[in-house]
C-alpha atoms as a printed R data frame, in Angstrom:
    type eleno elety resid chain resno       x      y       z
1   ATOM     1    CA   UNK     A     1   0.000  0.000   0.000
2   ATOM     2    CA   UNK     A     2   1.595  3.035  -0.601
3   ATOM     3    CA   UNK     A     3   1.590  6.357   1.612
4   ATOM     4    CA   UNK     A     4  -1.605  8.181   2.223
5   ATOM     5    CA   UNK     A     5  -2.267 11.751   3.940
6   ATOM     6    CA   UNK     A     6  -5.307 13.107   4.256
7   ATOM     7    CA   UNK     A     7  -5.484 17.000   3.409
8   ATOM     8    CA   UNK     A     8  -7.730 19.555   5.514
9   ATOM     9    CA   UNK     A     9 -10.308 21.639   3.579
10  ATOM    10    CA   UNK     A    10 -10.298 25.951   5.114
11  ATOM    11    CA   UNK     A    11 -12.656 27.910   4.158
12  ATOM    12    CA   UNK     A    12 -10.609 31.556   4.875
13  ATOM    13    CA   UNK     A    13  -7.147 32.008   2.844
14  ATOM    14    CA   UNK     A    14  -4.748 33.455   4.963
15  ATOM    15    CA   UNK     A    15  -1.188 34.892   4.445
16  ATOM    16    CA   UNK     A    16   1.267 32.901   4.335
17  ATOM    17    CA   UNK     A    17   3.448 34.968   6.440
18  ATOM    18    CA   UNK     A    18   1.501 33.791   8.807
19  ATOM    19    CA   UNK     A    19   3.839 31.329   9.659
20  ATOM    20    CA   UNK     A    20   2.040 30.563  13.247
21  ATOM    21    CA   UNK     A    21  -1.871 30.819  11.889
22  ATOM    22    CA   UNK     A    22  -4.107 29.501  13.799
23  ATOM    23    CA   UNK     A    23  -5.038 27.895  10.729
24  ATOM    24    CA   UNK     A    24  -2.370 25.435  10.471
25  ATOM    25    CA   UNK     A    25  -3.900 23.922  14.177
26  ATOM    26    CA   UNK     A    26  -6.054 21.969  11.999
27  ATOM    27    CA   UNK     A    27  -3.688 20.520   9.783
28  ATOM    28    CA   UNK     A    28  -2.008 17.005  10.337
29  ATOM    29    CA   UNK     A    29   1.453 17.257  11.402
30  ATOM    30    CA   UNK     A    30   3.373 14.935   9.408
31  ATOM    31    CA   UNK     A    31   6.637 13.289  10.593
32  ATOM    32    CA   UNK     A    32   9.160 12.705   8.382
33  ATOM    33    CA   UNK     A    33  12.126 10.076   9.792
34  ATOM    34    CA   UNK     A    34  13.417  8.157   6.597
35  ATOM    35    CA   UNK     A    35  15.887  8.653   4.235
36  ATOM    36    CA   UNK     A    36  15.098  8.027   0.357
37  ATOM    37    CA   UNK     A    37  16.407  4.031   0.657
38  ATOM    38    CA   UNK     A    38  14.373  3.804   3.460
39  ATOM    39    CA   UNK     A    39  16.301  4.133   6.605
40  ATOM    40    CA   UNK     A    40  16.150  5.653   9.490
41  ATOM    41    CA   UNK     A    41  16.957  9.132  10.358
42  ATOM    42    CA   UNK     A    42  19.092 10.311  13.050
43  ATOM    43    CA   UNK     A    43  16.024 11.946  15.500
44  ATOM    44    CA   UNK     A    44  17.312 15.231  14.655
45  ATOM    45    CA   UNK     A    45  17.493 15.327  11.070
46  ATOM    46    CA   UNK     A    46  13.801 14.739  10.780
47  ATOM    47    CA   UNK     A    47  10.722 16.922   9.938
48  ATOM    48    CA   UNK     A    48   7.663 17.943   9.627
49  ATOM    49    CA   UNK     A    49   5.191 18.958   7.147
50  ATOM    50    CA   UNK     A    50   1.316 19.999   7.032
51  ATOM    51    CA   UNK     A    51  -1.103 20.210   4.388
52  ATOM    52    CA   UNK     A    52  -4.448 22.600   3.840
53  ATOM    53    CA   UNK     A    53  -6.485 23.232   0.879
54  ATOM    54    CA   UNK     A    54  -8.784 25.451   0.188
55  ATOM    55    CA   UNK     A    55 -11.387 26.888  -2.844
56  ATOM    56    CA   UNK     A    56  -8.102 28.829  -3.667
57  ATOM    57    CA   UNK     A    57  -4.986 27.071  -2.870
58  ATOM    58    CA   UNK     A    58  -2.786 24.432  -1.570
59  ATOM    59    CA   UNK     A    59  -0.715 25.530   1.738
60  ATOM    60    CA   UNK     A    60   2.233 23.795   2.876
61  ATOM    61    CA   UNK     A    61   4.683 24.131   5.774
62  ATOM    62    CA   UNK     A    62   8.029 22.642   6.850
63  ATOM    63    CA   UNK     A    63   9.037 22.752  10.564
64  ATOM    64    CA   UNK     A    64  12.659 21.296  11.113
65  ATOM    65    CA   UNK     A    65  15.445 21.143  13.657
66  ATOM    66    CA   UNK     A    66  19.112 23.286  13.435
67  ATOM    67    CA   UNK     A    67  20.557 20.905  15.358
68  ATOM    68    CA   UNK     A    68  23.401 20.924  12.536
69  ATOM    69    CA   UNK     A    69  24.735 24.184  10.374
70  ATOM    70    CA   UNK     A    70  22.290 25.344   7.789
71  ATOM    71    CA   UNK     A    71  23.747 25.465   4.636
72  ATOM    72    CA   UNK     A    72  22.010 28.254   2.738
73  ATOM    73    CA   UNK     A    73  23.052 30.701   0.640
74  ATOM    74    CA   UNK     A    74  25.464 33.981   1.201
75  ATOM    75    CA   UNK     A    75  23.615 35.966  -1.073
76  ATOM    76    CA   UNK     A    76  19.832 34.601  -1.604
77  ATOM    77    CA   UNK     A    77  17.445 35.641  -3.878
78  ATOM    78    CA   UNK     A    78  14.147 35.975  -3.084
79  ATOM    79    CA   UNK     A    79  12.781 37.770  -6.320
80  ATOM    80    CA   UNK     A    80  12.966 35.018  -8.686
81  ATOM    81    CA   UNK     A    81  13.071 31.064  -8.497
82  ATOM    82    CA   UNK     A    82  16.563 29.817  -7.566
83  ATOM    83    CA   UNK     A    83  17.821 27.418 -10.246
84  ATOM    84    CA   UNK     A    84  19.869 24.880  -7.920
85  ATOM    85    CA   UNK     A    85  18.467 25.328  -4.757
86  ATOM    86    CA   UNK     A    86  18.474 21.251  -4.711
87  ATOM    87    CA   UNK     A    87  22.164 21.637  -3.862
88  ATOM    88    CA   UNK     A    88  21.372 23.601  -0.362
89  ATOM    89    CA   UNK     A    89  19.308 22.751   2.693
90  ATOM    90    CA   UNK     A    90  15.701 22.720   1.070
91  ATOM    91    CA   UNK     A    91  12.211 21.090   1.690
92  ATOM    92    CA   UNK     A    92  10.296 19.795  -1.010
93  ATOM    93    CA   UNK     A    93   7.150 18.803  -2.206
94  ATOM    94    CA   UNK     A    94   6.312 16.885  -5.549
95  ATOM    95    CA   UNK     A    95   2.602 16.573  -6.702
96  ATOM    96    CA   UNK     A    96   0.886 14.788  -9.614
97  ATOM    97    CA   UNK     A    97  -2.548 16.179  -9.968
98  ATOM    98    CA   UNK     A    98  -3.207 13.361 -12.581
99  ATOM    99    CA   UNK     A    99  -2.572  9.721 -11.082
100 ATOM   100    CA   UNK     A   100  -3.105  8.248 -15.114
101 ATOM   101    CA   UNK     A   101   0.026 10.228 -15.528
102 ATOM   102    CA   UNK     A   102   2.087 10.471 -12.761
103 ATOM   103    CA   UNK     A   103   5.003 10.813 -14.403
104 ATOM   104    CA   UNK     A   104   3.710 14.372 -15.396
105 ATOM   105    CA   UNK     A   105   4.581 16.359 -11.537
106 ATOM   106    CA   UNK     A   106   5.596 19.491 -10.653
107 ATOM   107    CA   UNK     A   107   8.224 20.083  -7.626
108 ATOM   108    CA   UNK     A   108   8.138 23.113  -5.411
109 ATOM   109    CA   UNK     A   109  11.104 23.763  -3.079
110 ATOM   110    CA   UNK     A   110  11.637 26.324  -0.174
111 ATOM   111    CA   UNK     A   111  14.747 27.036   1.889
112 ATOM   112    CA   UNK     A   112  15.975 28.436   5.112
113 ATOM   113    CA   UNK     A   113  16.516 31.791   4.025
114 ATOM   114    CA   UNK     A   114  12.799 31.573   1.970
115 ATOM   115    CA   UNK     A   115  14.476 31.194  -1.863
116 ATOM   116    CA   UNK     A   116  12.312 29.004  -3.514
117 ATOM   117    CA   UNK     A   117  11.709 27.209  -6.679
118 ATOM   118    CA   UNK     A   118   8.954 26.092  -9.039
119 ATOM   119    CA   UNK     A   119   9.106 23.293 -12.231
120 ATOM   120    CA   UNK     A   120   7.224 21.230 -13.846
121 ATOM   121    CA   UNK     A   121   8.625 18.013 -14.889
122 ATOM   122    CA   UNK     A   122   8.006 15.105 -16.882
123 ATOM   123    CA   UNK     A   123  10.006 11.953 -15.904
124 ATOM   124    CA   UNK     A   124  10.016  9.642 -18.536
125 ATOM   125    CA   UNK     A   125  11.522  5.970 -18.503
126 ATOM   126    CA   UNK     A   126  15.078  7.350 -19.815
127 ATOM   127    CA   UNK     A   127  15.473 10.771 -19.693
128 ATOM   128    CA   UNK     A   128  14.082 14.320 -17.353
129 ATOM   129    CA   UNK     A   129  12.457 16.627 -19.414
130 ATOM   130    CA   UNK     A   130  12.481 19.944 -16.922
131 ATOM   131    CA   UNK     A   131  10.364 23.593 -17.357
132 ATOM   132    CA   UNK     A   132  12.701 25.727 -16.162
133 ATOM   133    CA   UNK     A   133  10.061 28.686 -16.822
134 ATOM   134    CA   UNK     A   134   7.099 27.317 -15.250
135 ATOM   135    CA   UNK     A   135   5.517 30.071 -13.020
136 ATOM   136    CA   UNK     A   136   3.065 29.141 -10.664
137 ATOM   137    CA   UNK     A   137   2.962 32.160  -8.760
138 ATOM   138    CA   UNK     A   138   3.828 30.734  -5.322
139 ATOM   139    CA   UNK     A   139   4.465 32.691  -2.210
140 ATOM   140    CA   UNK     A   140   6.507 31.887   0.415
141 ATOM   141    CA   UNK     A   141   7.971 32.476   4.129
142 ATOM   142    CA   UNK     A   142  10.746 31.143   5.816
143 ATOM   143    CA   UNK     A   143  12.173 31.978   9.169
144 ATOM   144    CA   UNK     A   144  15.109 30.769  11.325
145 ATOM   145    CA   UNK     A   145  14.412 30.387  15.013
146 ATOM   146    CA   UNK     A   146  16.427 29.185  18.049
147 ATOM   147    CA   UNK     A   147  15.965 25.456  17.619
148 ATOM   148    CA   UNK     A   148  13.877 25.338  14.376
149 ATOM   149    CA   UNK     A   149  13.358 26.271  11.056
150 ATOM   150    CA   UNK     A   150   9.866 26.910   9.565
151 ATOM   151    CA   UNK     A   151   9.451 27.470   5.887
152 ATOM   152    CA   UNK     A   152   5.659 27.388   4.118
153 ATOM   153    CA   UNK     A   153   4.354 28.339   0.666
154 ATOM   154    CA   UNK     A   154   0.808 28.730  -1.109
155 ATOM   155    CA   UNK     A   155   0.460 27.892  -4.679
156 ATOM   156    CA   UNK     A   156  -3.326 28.810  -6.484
157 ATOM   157    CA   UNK     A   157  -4.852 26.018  -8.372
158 ATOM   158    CA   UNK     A   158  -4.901 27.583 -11.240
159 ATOM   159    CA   UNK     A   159  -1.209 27.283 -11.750
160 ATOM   160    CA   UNK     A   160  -1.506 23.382 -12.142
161 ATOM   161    CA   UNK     A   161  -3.701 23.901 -15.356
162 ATOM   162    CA   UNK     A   162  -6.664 21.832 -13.897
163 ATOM   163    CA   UNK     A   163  -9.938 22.501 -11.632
164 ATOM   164    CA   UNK     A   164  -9.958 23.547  -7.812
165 ATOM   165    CA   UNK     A   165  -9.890 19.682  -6.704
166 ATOM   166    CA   UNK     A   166 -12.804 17.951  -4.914
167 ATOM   167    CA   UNK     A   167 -13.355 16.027  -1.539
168 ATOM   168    CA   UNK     A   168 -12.189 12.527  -2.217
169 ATOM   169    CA   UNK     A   169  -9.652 13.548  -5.194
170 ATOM   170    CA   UNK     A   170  -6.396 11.782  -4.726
171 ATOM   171    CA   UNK     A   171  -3.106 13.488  -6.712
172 ATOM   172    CA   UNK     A   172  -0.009 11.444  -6.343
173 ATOM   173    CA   UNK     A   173   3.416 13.094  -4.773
174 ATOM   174    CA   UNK     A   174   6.705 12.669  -2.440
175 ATOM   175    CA   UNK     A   175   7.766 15.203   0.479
176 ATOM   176    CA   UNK     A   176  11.561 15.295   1.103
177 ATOM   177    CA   UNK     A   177  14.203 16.839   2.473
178 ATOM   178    CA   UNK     A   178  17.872 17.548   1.251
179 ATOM   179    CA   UNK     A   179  20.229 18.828   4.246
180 ATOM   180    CA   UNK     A   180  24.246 19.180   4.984
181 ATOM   181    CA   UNK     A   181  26.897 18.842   3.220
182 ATOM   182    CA   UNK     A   182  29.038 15.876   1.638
183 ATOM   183    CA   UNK     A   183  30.093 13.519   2.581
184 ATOM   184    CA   UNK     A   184  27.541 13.239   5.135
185 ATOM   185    CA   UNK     A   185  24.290 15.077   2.989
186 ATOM   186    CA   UNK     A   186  21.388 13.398   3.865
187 ATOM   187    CA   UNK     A   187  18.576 13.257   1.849
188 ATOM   188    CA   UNK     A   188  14.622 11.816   3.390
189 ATOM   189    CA   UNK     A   189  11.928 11.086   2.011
190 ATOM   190    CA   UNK     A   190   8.030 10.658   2.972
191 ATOM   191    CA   UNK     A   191   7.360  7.637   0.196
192 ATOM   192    CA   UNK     A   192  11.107  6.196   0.268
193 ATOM   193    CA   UNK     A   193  12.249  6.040  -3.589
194 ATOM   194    CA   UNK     A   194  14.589  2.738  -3.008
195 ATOM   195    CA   UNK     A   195  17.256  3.352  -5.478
196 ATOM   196    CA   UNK     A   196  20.635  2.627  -5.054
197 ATOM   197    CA   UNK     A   197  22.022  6.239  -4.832
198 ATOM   198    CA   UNK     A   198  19.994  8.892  -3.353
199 ATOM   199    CA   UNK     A   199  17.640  9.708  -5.930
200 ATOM   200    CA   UNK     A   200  13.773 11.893  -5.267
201 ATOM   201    CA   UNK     A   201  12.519 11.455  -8.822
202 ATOM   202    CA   UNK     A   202  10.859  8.258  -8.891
203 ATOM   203    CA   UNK     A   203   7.117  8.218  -9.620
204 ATOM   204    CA   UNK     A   204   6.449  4.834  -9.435
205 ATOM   205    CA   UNK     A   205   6.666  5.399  -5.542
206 ATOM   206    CA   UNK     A   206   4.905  7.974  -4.848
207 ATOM   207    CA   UNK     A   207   2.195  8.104  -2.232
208 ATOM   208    CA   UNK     A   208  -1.166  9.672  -2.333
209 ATOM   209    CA   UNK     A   209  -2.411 12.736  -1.486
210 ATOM   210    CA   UNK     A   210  -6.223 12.806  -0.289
211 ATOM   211    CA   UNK     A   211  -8.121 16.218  -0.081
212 ATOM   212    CA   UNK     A   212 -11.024 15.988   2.160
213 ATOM   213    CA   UNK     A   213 -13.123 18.504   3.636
């Protein structure tokens, strides 16, 4: 069976600077402890994630630990999408809207320092085929606290090209986590993709994604 999380329905939109919204006290907190072969975690590289959905949008936030040096950018940029971000301390969130074609996704990623990053990709049996200028409009917030990081983002339906989804609609999708630096990088996963070498783009295991209200 593979992963399943169930995603709140809200009524209100709210900012997402709103890191702390009383909104989010209705969302499932997610734990995240494995790494993509399946693995455990060390306690204090995992993390957390929660889901909400409304008429609007899809919300998601990341809560971590700093238990280890963020590695983040000197310089960020927080005007336009950050080609490479993948190589830095970044949460991440894959989604399929279309379970007859999973392999059609697009990946949203959100860092310490709140760069970000939006494509849509189509992973075929042999080769990546990347849109390095999809624009989905998302908005994001990120702050670095004493113990924790939390990072979030809001993305309108609209910019995955299909209808405002229904209770009991089921897209397909991965949550992960890339942190540190080699040799010890770590790199977990919510639906563990089981290859060899660590490796997030694998469709065939993704979990599911349930939108209720």
């Amino acid at each position: 069976m593979p992963q399943r999380i169930n995603i709140k329905h809200i009524n209100n939109d709210f900012s997402i600077e709103e890191l702390d919204s009383k909104s989010w006290n209705s969302a499932r907190e997610i734990e995240i402890s494995t790494y993509w072969n399946g693995t455990k975690a060390p306690k204090e590289r995992w993390f957390e994630t929660q889901l909400l959905w409304s008429q609007t949008a899809l919300y998601v936030r990341f809560e971590t630990e700093t238990k280890e040096p963020l590695v983040v950018s000197d310089a960020p940029n927080l005007e336009t999408k950050t080609i490479g971000l993948w190589d830095r301390d970044v949460c991440e969130i894959f989604l399929a809207p279309n379970r007859e074609e999973f392999r059609k996704y697009f990946e949203f990623e959100i860092a310490p320092i709140g760069e970000w990053l939006d494509l849509a990709i189509h992973q075929k049996p042999d080769e990546r085929i990347t849109d390095w200028d999809f624009n989905s409009g998302m908005t994001s917030a990120a702050k670095i606290r004493k113990d924790e990081v939390v990072m979030a983002f809001t993305v309108e339906w609209k910019a995955f090209g299909v209808e405002t989804p229904k209770a009991g609609d089921i897209w397909l999708g991965n949550i992960l986590r890339a942190m540190g630096s080699e040799p010890n990088r770590s790199y977990l996963a919510w639906a563990p993709s089981m290859t060899e070498q660590p490796n997030f783009h694998v469709p065939e295991k993704f979990g599911e994604f349930v939108f209720e209200k």
